[in-house]
C-alpha positions in Angstrom: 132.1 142.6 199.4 131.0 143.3 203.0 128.1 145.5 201.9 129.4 148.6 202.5 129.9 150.1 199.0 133.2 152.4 199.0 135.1 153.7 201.8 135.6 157.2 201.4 132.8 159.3 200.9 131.0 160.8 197.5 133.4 158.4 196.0 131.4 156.3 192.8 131.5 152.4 192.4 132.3 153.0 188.5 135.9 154.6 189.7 136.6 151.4 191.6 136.7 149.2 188.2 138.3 151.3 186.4 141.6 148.8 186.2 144.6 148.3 183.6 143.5 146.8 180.9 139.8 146.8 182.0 136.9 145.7 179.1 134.7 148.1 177.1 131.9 147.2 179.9 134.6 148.2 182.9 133.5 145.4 185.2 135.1 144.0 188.0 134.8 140.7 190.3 135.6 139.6 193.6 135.4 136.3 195.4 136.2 135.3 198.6 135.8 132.9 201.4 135.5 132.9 205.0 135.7 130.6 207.7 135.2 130.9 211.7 131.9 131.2 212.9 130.7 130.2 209.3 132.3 128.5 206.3 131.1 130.6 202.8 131.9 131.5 199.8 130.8 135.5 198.5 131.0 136.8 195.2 130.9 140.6 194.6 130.4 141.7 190.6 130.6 145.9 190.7 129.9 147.4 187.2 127.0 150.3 187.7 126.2 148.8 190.6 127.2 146.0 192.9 125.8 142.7 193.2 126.8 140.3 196.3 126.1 136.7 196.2 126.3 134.7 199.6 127.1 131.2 199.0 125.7 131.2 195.6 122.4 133.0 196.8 122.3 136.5 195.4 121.1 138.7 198.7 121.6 142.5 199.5 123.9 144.9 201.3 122.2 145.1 204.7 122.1 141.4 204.8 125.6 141.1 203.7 127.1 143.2 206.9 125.7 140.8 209.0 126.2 138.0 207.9 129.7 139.2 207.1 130.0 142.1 209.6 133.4 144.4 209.0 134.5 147.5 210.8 137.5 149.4 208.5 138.9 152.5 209.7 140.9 154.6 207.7 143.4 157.0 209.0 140.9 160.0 208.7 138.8 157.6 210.6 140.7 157.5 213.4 140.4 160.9 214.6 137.6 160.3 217.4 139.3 162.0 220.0 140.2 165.1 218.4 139.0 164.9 215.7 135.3 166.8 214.6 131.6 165.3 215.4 131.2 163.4 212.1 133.8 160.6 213.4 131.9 160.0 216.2 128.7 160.1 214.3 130.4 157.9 212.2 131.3 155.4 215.0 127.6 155.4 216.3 126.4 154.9 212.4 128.9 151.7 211.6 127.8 149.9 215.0 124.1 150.8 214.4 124.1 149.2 210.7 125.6 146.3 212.0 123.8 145.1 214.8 120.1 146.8 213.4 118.9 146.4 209.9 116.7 148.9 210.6 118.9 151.5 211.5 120.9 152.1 208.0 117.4 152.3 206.6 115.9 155.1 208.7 119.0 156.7 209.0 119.0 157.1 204.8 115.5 158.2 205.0 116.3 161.0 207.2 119.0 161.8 205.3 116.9 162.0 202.3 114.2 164.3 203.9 116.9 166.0 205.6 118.4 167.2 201.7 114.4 168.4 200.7 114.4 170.5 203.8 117.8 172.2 202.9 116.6 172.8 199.7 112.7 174.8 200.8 114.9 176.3 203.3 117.4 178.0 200.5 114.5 178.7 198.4 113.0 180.7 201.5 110.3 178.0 200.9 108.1 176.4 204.3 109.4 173.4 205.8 107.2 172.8 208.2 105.8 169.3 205.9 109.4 167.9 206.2 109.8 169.1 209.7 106.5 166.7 209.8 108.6 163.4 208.3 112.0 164.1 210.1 110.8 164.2 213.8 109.5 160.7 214.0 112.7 159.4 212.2 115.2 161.8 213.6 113.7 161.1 217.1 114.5 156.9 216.6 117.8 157.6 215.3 118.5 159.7 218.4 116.9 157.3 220.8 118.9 154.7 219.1 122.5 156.4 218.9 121.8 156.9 223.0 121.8 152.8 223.5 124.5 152.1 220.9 127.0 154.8 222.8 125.6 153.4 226.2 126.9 149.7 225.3 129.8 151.2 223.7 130.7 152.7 226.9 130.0 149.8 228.8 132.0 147.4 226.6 135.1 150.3 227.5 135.6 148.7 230.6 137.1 145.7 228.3 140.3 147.4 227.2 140.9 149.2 230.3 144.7 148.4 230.2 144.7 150.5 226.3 143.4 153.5 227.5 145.3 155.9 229.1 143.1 157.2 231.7 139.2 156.3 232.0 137.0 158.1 229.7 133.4 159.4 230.3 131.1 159.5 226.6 128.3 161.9 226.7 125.8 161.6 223.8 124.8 165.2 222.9 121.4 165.5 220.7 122.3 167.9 217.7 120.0 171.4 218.4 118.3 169.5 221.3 118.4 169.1 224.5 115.4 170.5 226.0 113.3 168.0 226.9 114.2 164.5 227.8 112.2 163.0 225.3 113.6 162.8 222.6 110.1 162.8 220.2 109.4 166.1 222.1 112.4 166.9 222.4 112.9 167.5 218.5 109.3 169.3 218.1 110.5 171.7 220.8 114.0 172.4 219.5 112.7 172.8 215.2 109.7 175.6 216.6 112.4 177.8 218.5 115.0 177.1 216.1 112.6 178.1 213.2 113.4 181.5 212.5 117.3 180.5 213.0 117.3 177.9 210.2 115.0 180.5 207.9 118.2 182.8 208.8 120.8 180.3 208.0 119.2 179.0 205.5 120.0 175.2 206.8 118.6 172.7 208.9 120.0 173.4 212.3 118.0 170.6 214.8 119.2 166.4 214.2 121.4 163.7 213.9 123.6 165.4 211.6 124.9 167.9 214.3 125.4 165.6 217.0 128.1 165.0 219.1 129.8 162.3 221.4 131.5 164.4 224.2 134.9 162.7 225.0 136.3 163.4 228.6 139.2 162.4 231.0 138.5 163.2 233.9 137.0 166.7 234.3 138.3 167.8 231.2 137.9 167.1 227.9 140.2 164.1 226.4 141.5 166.4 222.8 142.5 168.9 225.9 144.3 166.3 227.7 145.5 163.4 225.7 149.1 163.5 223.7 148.4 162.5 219.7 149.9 158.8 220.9 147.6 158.7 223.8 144.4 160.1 221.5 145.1 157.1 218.8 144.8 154.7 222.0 141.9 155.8 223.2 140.5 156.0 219.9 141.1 151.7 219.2 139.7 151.5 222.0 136.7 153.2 221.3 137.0 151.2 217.9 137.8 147.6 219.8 134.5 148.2 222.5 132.4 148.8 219.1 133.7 145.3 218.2 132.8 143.9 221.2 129.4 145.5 221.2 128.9 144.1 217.4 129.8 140.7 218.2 127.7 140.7 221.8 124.0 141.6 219.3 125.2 139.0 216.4 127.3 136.3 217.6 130.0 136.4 215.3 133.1 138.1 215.7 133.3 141.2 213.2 136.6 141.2 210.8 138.6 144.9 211.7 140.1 146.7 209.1 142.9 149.7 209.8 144.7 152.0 207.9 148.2 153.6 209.6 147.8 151.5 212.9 150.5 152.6 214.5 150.9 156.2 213.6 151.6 158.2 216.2 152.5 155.4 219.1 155.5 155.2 221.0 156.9 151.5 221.7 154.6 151.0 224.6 151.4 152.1 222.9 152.3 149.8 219.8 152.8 146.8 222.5 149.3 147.7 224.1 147.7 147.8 220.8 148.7 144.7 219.2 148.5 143.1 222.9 144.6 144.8 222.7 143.9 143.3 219.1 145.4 139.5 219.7 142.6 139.0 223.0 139.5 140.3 221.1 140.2 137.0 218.8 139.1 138.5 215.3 140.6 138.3 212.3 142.4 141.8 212.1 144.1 143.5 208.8 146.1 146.2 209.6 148.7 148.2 207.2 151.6 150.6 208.7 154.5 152.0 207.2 156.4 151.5 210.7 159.0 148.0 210.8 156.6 147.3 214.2 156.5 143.5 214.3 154.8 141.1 217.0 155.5 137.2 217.5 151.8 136.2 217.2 151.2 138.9 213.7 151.9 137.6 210.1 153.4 140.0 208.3 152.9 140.8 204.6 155.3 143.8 203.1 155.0 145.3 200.2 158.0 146.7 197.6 157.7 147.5 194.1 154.2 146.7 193.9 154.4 143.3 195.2 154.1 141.5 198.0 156.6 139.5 199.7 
């Protein structure tokens, strides 16, 4: 309803209506309303695809986020700190689609070119035409992920009391690195890379391989952070994102977790919930653990219902 489509990855709108008792035409509806900033009513109808209506106007997924923005991380989400680079791609791509309606746009058009290069490249075919179409789009996306990790840093200082030591984000171009721009940079990384990609028979230089380098201190924050400490520092990472979201649109963004207290001791679980009351949004959060908080409604669920 949010205009994201589904959570988890490669997974097909058609298996999200696939309910008890479902019609021959397997469609499914949702409606909602939300209040705060703005008072509306959406409607979501997901058969083959997904229509989204915004107060009884019918409008499309990129408007939808921001006029509704909402972050959701699920528990494989939550693996920022140690986790590999495509959760911290990941956090760079949310933020981005939110607070730049441009960004999901390019960002699926490089994808999209990015797929016709891996193919000429496994057909031993030349890729020089897409190298041609991915440099001006993989360049923005790269000058782009740069500012949105520079305000997420900078929005860190926020939740200082969450983290367990201060953390240093370095933004690290995928094959790149050669030249500070980051137009020439790509040229000059896809013509010595050439005969590697030929080799590997995939596209080695781009967004897709790159990286946010996490650190505490000198070293690097997997190295030194407990798994309690890591799931900190990654809500924070998760709460600055917030902050930056709600800085570029003016509306506070609705969070979304899955298993927010795995992993915390009783003074983490304090911080976090302390951490999730200031920011003032509206926060849904499931656990399994009997954590509970004077300011948090809880709803618990046994046999199916809730109660």
């Amino acid at each position: 309803m949010s205009g994201w489509g589904p959570l988890e990855k490669n997974t097909k709108i058609s298996t999200i209506v696939k309910w008890k008792g479902a019609d021959r035409e397997e469609r499914a509806s949702l409606w909602g309303r939300v209040s705060g900033e703005e008072e509306a009513d959406i409607f979501a109808s997901i058969n083959v695809r997904c229509s989204l209506k915004f107060c009884d106007t019918v409008t499309d997924a990129t408007a939808m986020r921001g006029r509704m923005p909402v972050m959701s991380w699920l528990s494989g989400h939550m693996s920022l700190i140690r986790g590999g680079a495509s959760s911290r791609r990941a956090l760079l791509d949310r933020v981005g689609a939110l607070v730049s309606p441009s960004y999901a746009m390019r960002l699926h058009d490089y994808r999209r070119i990015l797929r016709q290069k891996a193919v000429l490249l496994r057909r031993s075919r030349d890729a020089r035409i897409a190298n041609r179409a991915m440099i001006p789009l993989g360049s923005w996306i790269w000058t782009a992920r740069e500012e949105i990790l520079r305000l997420i840093s900078g929005a860190m200082n926020e939740f200082a009391d969450l983290l367990p030591c201060p953390l240093g984000l370095f933004y690290e171009r995928g094959g790149g690195g050669l030249d500070g721009n980051p137009s020439a940079d790509f040229k000059k990384s896809i013509e010595i890379r050439t005969s590697a990609e030929q080799a590997a028979r995939v596209p080695l230089v781009g967004p897709q391989r790159d990286d946010v380098k996490i650190t505490c201190g000198a070293r690097s924050a997997s190295d030194t952070l407990s798994r309690g400490q890591s799931r900190r520092a990654a809500s924070a990472l998760i709460l600055a994102s917030a902050l930056v979201v709600e800085r570029r649109l003016g509306r506070k963004p609705v969070l979304v977790f899955d298993e927010l207290t795995s992993e915390l001791d009783g003074d983490g679980k304090s911080l976090t919930a302390g951490a999730l009351l200031e920011t003032g949004c509206q926060v849904f959060a499931t656990t399994t653990d009997p954590f509970l908080h004077d300011e948090i409604g809880i709803y618990k669920l046994y046999d199916g219902r809730f109660l």
